[in-house]
C-alpha positions in Angstrom: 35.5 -0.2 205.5 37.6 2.8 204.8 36.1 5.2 202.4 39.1 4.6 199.2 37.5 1.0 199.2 33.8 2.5 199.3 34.9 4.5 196.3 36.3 1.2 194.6 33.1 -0.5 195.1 31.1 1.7 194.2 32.7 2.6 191.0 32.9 -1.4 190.0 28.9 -1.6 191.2 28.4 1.1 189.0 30.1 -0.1 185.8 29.2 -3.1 185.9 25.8 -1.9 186.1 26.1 0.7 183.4 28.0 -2.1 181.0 24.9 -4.0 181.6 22.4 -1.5 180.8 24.1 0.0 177.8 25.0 -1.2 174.0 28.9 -0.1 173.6 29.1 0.4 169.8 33.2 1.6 169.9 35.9 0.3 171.8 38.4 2.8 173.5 41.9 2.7 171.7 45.0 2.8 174.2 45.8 5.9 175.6 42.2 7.4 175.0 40.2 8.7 177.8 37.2 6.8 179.4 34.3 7.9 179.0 32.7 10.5 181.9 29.8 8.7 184.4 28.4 9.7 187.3 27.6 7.4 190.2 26.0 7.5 193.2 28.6 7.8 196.3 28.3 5.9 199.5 28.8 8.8 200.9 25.9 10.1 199.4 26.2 12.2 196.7 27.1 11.7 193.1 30.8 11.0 192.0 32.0 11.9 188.6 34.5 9.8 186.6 36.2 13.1 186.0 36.8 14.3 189.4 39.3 11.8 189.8 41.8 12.8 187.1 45.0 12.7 187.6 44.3 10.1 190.6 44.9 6.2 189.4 41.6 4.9 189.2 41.1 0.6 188.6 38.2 -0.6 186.4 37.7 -3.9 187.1 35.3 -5.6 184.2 34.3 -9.1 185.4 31.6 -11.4 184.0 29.0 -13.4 185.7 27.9 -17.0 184.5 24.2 -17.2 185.2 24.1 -21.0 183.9 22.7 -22.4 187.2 24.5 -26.0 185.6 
């Protein structure tokens, strides 16, 4: 797996794992600026949200459905 793709997934991991684990009380309008995280690289190491500015960056919010019907 090349390491752009390790990056990915670790960022969705990550937010999907910080949306879980923490109340949003205001949305983000368009054209405002996420909010800085830090995650853990697979790399090792941390990875800041903000050292990728001015890269494109994809946050992909997906659900799960834990209904086992």
């Amino acid at each position: 797996m090349n390491s752009l793709r390790r990056v990915t997934l670790a960022l969705i991991l990550g937010l999907s794992l910080l949306l879980a684990t923490t109340r949003i009380t205001a949305a983000l309008e368009v054209g405002e600026k996420a909010p800085d995280f830090e995650l853990d690289s697979t790399k090792g190491g941390k990875l800041k949200l903000s050292s990728l500015r001015g890269k494109n960056v994809l946050i992909n919010f997906y659900g799960y459905d834990y209904d086992p019907t």
